[in-house]
C-alpha positions in Angstrom: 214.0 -32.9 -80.3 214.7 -29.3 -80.8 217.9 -28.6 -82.3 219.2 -24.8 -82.5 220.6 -24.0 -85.9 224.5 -22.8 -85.6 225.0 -21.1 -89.0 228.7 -20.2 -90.2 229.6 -17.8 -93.0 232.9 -19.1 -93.9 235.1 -17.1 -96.4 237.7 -18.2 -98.7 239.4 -17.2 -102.0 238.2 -19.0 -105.4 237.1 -18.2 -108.6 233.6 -19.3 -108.4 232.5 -23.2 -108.3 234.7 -25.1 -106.7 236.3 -28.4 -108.4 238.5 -31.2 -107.4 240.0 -30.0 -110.7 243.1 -27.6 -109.5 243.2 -24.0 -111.4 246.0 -21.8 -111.9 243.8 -19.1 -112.1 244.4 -16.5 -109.7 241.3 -14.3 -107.8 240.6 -12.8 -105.3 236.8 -12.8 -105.3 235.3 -14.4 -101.7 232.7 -16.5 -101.8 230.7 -17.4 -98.5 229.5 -20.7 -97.7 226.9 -21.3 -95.2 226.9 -24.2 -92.9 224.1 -25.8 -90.9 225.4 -28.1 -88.3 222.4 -29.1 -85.7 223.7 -28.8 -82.1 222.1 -29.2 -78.9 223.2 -27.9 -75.3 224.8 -30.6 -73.3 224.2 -33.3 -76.1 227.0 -35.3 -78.4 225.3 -33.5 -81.3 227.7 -30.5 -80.7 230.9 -32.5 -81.4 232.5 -33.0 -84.6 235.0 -34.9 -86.0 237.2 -32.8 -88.2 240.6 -33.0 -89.8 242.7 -31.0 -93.0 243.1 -32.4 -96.1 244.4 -31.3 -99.5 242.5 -32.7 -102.7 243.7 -34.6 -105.4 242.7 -34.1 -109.1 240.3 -36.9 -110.4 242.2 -38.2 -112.4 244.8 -39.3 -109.8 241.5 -41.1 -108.1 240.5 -42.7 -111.2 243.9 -44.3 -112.0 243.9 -45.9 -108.4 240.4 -47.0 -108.5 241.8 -49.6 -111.6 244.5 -50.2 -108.8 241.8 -51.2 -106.7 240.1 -53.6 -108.8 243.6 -54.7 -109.3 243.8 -56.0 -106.0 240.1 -57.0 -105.7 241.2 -59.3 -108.0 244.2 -60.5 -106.9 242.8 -60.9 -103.0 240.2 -62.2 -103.5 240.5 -63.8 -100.1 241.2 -60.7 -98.2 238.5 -58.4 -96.3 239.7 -55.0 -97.3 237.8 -51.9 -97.0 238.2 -49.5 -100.0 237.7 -45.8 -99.9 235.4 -44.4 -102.4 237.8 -42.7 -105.2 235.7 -39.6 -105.0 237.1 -39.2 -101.6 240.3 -39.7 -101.8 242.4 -37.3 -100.0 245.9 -36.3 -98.3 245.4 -35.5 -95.0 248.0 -32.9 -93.5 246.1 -32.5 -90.0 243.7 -35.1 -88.1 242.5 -33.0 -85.2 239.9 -35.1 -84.2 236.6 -34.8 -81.9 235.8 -30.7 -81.0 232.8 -29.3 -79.7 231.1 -27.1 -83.0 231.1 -23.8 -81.1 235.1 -24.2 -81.6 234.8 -24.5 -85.4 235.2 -20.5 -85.9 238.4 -20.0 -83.8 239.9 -23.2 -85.4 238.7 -21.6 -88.7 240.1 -17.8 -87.9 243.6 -20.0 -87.0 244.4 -21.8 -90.2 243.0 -18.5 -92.0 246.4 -17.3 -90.8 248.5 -19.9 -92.5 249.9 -18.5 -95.8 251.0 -21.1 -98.9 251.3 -21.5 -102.5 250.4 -23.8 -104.8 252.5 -26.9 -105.5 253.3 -30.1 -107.6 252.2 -33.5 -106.1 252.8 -37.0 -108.2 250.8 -40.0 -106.9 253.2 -42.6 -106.9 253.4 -46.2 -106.2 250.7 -48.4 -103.9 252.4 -50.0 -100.8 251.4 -50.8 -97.4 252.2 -49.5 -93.9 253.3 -53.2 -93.4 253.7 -56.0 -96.0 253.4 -58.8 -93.2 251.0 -57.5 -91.3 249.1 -54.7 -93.5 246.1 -52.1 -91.6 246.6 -49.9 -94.7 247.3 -49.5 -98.0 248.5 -46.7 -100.0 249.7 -44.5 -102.6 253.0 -42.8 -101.6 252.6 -38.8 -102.7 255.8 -37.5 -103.6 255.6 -33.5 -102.9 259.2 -32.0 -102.3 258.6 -31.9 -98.5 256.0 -29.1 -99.0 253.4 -31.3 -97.4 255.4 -31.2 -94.2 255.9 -27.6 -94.4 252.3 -27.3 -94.7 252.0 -29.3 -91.7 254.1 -27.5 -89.8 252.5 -24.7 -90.5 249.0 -25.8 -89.8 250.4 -27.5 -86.2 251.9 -23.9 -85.1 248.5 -22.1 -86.2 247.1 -24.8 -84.3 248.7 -24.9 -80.7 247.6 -22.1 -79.4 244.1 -23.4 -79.2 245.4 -26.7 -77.6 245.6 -28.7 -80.1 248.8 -30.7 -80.1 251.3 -31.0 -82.9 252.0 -34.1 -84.8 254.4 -36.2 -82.8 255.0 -38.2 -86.1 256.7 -37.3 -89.2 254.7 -36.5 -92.2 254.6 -38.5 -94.5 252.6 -37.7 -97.7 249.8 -40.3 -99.1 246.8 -41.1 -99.5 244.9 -44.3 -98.3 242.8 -46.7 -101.1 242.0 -49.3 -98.3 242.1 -50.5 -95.3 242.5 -54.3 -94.2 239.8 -56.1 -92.1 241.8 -59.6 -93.0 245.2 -60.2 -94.8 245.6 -63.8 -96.2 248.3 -65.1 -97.1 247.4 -63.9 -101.1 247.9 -60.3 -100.2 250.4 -60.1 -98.2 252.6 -61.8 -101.4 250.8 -59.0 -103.6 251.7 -56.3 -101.2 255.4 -57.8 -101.3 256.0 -58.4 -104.5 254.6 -54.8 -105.5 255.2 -55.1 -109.1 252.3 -57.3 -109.3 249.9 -54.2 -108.9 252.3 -51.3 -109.6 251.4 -51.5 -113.2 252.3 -47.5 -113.2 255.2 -46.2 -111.7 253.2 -42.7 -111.1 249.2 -42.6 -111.1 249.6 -38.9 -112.2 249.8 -35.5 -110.9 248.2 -32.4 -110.0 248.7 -28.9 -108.5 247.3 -27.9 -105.0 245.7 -24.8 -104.7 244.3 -24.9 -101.5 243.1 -26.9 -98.4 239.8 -27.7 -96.5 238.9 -28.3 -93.2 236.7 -31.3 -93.2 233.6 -33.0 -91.1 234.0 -36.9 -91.3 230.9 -38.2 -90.2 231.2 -42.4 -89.7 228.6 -45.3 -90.8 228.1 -48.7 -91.0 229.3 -47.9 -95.1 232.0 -45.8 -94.6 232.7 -41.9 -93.8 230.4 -39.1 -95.3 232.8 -36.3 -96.0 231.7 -32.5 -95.9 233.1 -29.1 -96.3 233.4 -27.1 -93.3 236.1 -24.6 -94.9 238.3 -24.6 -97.5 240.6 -22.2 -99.0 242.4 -21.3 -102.8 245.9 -20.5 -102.6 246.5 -17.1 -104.9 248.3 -18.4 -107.8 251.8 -18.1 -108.5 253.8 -20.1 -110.5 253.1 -23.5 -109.1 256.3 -24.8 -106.9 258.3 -28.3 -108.3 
């Protein structure tokens, strides 16, 4: 097949490498970021599955990878699916399937949304439902700047046609999903001191967000950078 290249300088404010480590330091030096994403006319390889998301420090994803073991080995039973700590993530905005050639006004649009840094803690690991789980999580506690964030993302967002969240945000950020619950987890999931060792799994500053392509396989999502963005520092808000 012949595929035509669609390159994309994409700019953003940092201070050189970026890390899932969070700075404080502030710059204002742009970096650019080339992206190669193969496309072809009037094929499905133009469409891309994208979403925002806010990273959390590894530390954070460490802590609730022993949470994970944890309940390997407490569910034995179970068929969950764990995400791979290194991906770990809080997603503000899922926008979903797009055709690539949009990529630069969605870009241009959340270019326009202005924030600061803030304080999120990782707290306890719950489930959407104890008797009939789909996911399980790590509730993020945040001050409500996650939803401010969201809101702002959602009104840089509609006037390209993508809808606002019709749910209320609520800050976490998903260690597995469940294929199977025996009866095993569901008492875990219940009695949640049983794998809340912790009562916080740590906490870290964001300094930016990313727009991000999540590509699915038969062995979970392969995450990649489409944009991203540093916050200029300030004293980080509580």
């Amino acid at each position: 097949m012949d595929y035509d290249e669609l390159y994309i300088a994409l700019s953003y404010v940092s201070t050189g490498k970026q890390r899932r480590e969070q700075s404080q330091e502030d710059s204002r030096d742009k970096q650019v970021i080339p992206i190669v994403l193969p496309c072809k006319s009037g094929s499905n390889l133009d469409i891309v599955r994208i979403f925002v998301a806010l990273e959390l420090s590894s530390d954070i994803c460490q802590n609730l990878a022993r949470v994970q073991a944890l309940l390997r080995s407490l569910s034995d039973k179970s068929r969950l699916k764990y995400v791979d700590p290194e991906l770990m993530h809080i997603t503000v905005k899922f926008i979903g399937e797009v055709s690539v050639h949009r990529l630069p006004s969605i870009i241009s649009a959340l270019q326009s949304v202005t924030f600061s840094p803030f304080l999120i803690t990782a707290g306890q690991v719950g489930a959407d439902n104890c008797k009939r789980p789909q996911t399980i999580w790590s509730c993020i506690s945040d001050s409500s700047y996650g939803q401010k964030l969201q809101t702002a993302v959602d009104k840089a967002l509609t006037p390209l046609g993508i809808a606002p969240e019709k749910r209320r945000f609520m800050a976490h950020t998903t260690i597995a999903r469940v294929k199977h619950a025996e009866a095993s987890l569901k008492s875990v999931l219940q009695n949640s001191a049983s794998i809340n060792v912790n009562t916080s799994y740590g906490s870290c500053i964001i300094s930016g967000m990313k727009l991000k392509k999540s590509t699915l396989t038969a062995h979970g999502p392969i995450y990649e950078d489409v944009w991203a963005v540093r916050w200029p520092s300030v004293n980080a808000t509580a």
